[in-house]
C-alpha positions in Angstrom: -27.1 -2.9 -15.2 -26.2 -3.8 -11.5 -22.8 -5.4 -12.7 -21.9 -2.6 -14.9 -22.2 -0.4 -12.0 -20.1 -2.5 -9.8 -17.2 -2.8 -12.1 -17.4 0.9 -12.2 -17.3 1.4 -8.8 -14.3 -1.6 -8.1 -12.4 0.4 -10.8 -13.1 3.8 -9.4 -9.2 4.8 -8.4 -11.0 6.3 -4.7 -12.3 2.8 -3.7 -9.3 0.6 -4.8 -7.3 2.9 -2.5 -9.9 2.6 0.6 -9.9 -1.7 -0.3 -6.1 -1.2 0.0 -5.7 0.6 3.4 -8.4 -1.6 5.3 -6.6 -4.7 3.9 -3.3 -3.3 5.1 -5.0 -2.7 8.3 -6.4 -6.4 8.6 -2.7 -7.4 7.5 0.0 -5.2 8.2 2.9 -7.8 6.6 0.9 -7.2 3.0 4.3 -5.5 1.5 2.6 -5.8 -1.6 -0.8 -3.3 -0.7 2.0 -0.9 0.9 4.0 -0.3 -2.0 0.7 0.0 -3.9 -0.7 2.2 -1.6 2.2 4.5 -2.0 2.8 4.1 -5.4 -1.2 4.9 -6.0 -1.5 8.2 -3.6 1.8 9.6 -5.1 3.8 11.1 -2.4 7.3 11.8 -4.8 8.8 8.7 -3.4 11.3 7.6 -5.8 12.5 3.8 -6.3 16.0 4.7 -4.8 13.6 5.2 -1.7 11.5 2.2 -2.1 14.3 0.4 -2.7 16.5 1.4 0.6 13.3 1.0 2.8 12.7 -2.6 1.4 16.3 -3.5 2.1 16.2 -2.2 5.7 12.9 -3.7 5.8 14.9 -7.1 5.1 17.6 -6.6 7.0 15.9 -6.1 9.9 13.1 -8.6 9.4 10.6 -6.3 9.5 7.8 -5.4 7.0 7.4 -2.4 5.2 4.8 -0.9 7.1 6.2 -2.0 10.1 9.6 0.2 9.0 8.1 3.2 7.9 5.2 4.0 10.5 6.4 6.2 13.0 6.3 4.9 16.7 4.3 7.1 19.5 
C-alpha cells in the first residue's frame, strides 16, 4: 500500500514540478530541469524561442537559467 502511494505521489504533475525547481535551485547549470520546467508549466513559449535562447545561451557561455532570469 505504502509504495502504491508513493508512485502516486512521484507521478502527481504538482510534485514533479516542485522536485524540478528545488533541483534547479541546488543547480542552476541543469539546462535540462529548465527546459522541463518551462515546457511542464506552459507559459506559450514556442521552440523558435527555446531555440534562440539556447543559442544565445551558447554563445555567450552561459546557462539557460543564467540567460533568462532577470538581474536586480
Amino acid at each position: 500500500m505504502c509504495n502504491l502511494w508513493k508512485k502516486l505521489f512521484f507521478n502527481c504533475l504538482e510534485v514533479k514540478v516542485i522536485i524540478l525547481c528545488l533541483g534547479l535551485i541546488i543547480n542552476m547549470n541543469n539546462n535540462s530541469a529548465f527546459l522541463q520546467i518551462i515546457n511542464i508549466i506552459g507559459r506559450n513559449i514556442g521552440t523558435e524561442t527555446i531555440k534562440k535562447i539556447e543559442e544565445y545561451a551558447y554563445k555567450t557561455k552561459n546557462n539557460l537559467f543564467s540567460v533568462t532570469s532577470i538581474n536586480v
